[in-house]
C-alpha positions in Angstrom: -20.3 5.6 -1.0 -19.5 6.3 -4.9 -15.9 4.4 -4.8 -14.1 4.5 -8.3 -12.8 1.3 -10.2 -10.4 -0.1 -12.8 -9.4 -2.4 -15.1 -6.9 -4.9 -14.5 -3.9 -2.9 -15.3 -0.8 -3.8 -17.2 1.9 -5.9 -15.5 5.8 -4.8 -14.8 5.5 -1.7 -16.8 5.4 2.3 -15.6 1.8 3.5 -16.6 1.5 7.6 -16.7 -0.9 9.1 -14.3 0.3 12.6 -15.0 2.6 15.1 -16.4 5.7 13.5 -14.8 4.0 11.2 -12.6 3.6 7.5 -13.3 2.8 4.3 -11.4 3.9 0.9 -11.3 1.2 -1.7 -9.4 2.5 -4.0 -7.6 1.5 -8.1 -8.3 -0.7 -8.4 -4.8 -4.0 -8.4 -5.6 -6.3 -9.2 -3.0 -9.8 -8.2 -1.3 -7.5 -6.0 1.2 -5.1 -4.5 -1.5 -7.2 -4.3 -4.7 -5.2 -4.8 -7.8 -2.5 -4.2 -6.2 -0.1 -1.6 -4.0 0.8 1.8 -6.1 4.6 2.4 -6.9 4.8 5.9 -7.9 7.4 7.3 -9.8 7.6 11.1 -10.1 10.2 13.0 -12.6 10.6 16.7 -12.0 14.3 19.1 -11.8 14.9 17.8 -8.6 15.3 14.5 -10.2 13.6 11.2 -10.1 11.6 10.3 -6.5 10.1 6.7 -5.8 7.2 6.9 -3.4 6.2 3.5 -1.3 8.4 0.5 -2.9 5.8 -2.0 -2.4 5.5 -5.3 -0.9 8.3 -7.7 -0.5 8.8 -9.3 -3.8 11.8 -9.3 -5.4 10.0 -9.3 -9.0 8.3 -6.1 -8.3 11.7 -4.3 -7.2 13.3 -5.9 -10.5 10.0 -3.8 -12.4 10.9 -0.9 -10.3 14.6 -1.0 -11.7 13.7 -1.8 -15.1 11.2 1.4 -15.4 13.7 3.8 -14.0 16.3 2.4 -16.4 19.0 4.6 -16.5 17.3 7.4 -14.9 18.6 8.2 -11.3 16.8 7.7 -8.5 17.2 10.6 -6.0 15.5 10.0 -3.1 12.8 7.2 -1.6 10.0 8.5 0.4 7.3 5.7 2.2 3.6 6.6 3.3 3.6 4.3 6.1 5.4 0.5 7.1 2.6 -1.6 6.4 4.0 -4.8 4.5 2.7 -4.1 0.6 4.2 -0.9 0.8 7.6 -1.0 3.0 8.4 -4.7 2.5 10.3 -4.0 -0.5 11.8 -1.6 0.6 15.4 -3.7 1.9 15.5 -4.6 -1.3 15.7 -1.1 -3.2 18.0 0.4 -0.9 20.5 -2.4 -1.2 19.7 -2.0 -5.1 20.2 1.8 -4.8 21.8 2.8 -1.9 19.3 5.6 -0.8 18.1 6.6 2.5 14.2 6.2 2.8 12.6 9.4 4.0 9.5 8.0 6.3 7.7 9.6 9.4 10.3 10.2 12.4 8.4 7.6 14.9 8.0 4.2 12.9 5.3 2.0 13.9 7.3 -1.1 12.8 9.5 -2.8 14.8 12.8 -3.0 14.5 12.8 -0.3 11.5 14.3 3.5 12.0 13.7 5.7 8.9 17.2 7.0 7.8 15.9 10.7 7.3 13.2 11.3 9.5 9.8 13.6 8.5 7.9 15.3 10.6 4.6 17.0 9.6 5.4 20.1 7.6 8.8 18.8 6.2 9.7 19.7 3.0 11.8 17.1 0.4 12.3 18.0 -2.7 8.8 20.0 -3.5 7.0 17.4 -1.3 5.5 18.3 1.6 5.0 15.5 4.7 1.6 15.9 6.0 1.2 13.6 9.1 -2.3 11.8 8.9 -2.6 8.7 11.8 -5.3 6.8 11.6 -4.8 4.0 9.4 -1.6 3.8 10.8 0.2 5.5 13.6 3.1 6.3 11.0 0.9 7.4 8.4 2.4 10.5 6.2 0.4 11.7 3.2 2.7 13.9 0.8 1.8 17.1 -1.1 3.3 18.0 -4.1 2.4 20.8 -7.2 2.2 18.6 -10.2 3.7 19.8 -14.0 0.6 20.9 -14.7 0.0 23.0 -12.0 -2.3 20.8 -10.2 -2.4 20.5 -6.3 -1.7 16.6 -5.7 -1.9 14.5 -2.8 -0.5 11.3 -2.3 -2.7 10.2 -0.3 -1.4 6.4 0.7 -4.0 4.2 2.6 -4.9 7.0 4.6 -7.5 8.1 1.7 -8.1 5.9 -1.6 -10.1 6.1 -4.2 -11.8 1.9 -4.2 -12.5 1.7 -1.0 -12.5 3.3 3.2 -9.6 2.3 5.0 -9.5 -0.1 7.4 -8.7 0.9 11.5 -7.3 -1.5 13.0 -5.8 -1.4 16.8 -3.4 -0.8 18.1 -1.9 0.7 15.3 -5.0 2.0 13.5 -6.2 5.1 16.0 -10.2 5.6 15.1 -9.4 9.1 16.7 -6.5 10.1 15.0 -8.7 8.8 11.8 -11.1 11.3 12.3 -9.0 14.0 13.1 -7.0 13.4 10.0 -10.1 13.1 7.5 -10.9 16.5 9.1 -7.4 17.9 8.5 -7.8 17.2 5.0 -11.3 19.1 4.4 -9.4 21.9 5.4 -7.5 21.8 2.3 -7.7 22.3 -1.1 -6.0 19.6 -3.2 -6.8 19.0 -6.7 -6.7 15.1 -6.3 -5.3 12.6 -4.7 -3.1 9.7 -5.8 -3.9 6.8 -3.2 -2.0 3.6 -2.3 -4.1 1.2 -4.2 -6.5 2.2 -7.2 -6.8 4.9 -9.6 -6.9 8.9 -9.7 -9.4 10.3 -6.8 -11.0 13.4 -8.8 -13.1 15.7 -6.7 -11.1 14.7 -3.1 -12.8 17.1 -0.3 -16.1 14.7 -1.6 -14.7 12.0 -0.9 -13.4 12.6 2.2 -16.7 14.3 3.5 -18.6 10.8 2.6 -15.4 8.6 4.7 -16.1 11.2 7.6 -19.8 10.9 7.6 -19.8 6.8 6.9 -17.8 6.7 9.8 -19.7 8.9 11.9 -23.1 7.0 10.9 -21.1 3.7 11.5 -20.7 5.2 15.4 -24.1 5.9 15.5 -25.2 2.6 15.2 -22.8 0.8 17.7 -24.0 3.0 20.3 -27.6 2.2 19.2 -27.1 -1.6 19.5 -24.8 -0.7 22.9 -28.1 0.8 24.3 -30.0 -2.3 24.4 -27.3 -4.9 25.8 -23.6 -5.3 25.9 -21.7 -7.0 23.0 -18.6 -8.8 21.9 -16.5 -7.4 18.9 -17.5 -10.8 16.8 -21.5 -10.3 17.7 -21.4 -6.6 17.3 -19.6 -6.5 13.6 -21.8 -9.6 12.3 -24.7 -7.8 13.4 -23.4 -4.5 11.6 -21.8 -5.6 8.3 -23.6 -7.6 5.7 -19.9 -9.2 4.6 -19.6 -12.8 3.1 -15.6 -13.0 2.2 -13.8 -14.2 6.0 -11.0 -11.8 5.3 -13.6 -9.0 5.3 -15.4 -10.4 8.2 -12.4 -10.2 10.1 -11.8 -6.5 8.6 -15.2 -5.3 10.1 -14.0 -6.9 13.6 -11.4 -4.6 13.5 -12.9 -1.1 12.6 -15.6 -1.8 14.8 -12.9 -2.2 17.8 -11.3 0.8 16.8 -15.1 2.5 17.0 -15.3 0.7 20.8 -11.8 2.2 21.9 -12.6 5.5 20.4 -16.1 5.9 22.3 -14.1 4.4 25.4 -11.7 6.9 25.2 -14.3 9.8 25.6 -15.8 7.7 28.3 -19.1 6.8 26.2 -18.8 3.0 26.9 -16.5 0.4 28.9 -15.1 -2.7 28.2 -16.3 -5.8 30.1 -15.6 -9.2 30.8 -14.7 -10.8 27.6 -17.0 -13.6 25.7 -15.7 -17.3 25.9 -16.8 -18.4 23.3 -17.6 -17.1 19.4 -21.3 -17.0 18.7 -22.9 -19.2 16.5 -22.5 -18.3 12.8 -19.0 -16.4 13.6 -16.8 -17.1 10.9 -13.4 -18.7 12.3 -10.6 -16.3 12.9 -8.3 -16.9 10.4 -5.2 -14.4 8.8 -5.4 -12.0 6.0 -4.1 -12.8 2.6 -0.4 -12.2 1.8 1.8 -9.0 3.4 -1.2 -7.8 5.6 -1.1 -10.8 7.9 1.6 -8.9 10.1 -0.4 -5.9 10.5 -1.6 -3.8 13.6 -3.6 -6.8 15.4 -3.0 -9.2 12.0 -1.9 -12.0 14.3 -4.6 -15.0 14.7 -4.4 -15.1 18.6 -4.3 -11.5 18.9 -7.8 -11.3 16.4 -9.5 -14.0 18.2 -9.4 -12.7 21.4 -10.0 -8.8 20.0 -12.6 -10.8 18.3 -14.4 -11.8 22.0 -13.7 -8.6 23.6 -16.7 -7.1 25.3 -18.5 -3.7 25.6 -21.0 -2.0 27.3 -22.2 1.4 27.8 -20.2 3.5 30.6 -22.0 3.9 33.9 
């Protein structure tokens, strides 16, 4: 796939994306977040609107604060409660004292949206559009931009650097492909992601995500045809990655594939392994915020890691 990259992008400051709309990235770089989680600030009549507040660190919020200056915030709205872009969220509200607006069932513990969204909802010239997949809270939000362009913020769910990663149980490779499918349905002008720059020419895009995943099914069930396979065996054999963090990445997209085919009662899952196959890299967390992610958890990746498949009966 044709991803799209940048240069390393100024620090602490509000950079313009478009008429009105302007971004402030977020000092988490990593293989998992880029150059960093996407602060968006958009200024229209309704006011000023802050979408996805970042990770947790308290010298991103104080950037946050110091490019809204005296403007006033009007309302918060959050794509989703990974950490690098709800963590900082505590932080703003007790800054601000806004409600967050975030999808009505949150997939974070502990955490209730004050105003809760629903697909179709409407705040403020934003519309929520409900996209599971990377995550099971996962809202994209449309919006008609100064210029009269169709925008899309498009969170994790579709970026412009990279695919997303699936990972159980709050990744859903089902409710992925039914939400890449929702959006070639519509007709968006571009999308602003979660982590990287502009996405020109989305529907493209998304068509190449949608087949990449579709050819990455393909081959699972053509290695599943010739013997039954761990998670571990089954990714090294599939990916060509050298960075651990990515290893691990590929473990969990291809156990989202497994419990996608499983749930259309194409394969079955089997005894686990014991032991990791010689060569696996050791199980180890992801950098920074993402380590408490769906399945982020060491123990809960190194026995995903030895799960087992086979094709059903």
């Amino acid at each position: 796939m044709a991803f799209f990259t940048e240069s390393e992008p100024p620090r602490g400051v509000a950079q313009p994306v478009l008429p009105g709309i302007s971004r402030i990235v977020a000092r988490n770089p990593s293989v998992m977040t880029y150059l960093g989680t996407n602060t968006y600030i958009i200024e229209d009549a309704s006011g000023v609107t802050l979408l996805d507040p970042g990770p947790p660190d308290p010298q991103h919020t104080q950037d946050i604060r110091a490019a809204l200056g005296e403007k006033p915030l009007r309302r918060i709205l959050l794509t989703h409660t990974h950490g690098d872009h709800w963590g900082g969220l505590a932080a703003l509200q007790s800054a601000t004292g806004l409600p967050v607006h975030a999808y009505q069932h949150s997939a974070k513990a502990g955490f209730t949206p004050e105003i809760k969204l629903a697909d179709g909802d409407e705040v403020a010239g934003f519309t929520a559009i409900f996209t599971p997949g990377h995550a099971a809270d996962h809202l994209c939000f449309q919006y008609l931009a100064a210029d009269g362009r169709k925008i899309l913020f498009s969170g994790d769910h579709v970026m412009s650097w990279s695919s997303s990663i699936v990972s159980p149980p709050d990744g859903n490779m089902q409710a992925y492909y039914r939400s890449l499918e929702l959006l070639l349905t519509r007709d968006d002008d571009l999308y602003l992601g979660g982590h990287g720059p502009v996405l020109p020419d989305p529907r493209a895009m998304v068509r190449q995500l949608l087949s990449h995943r579709q050819h990455r099914e393909r081959t699972i069930l053509d290695q599943l045809k010739t013997q039954d396979w761990s998670v571990v065996a089954l990714a090294a054999k599939l990916y060509d990655k050298t960075d651990p963090y990515l290893k691990v990445a590929a473990q969990r997209n291809v156990l989202a594939h497994l419990h996608k085919l499983e749930a259309e009662g194409i394969v079955r899952e089997l005894e686990p392994a014991t032991i990791l196959p010689p060569g696996s890299v050791e199980v180890t967390a992801p950098p920074g915020e993402v380590q408490s992610e769906s399945g982020g958890q060491v123990s809960v990746m190194r026995s995903d890691a030895l799960r087992r498949f086979g094709l059903a009966a």
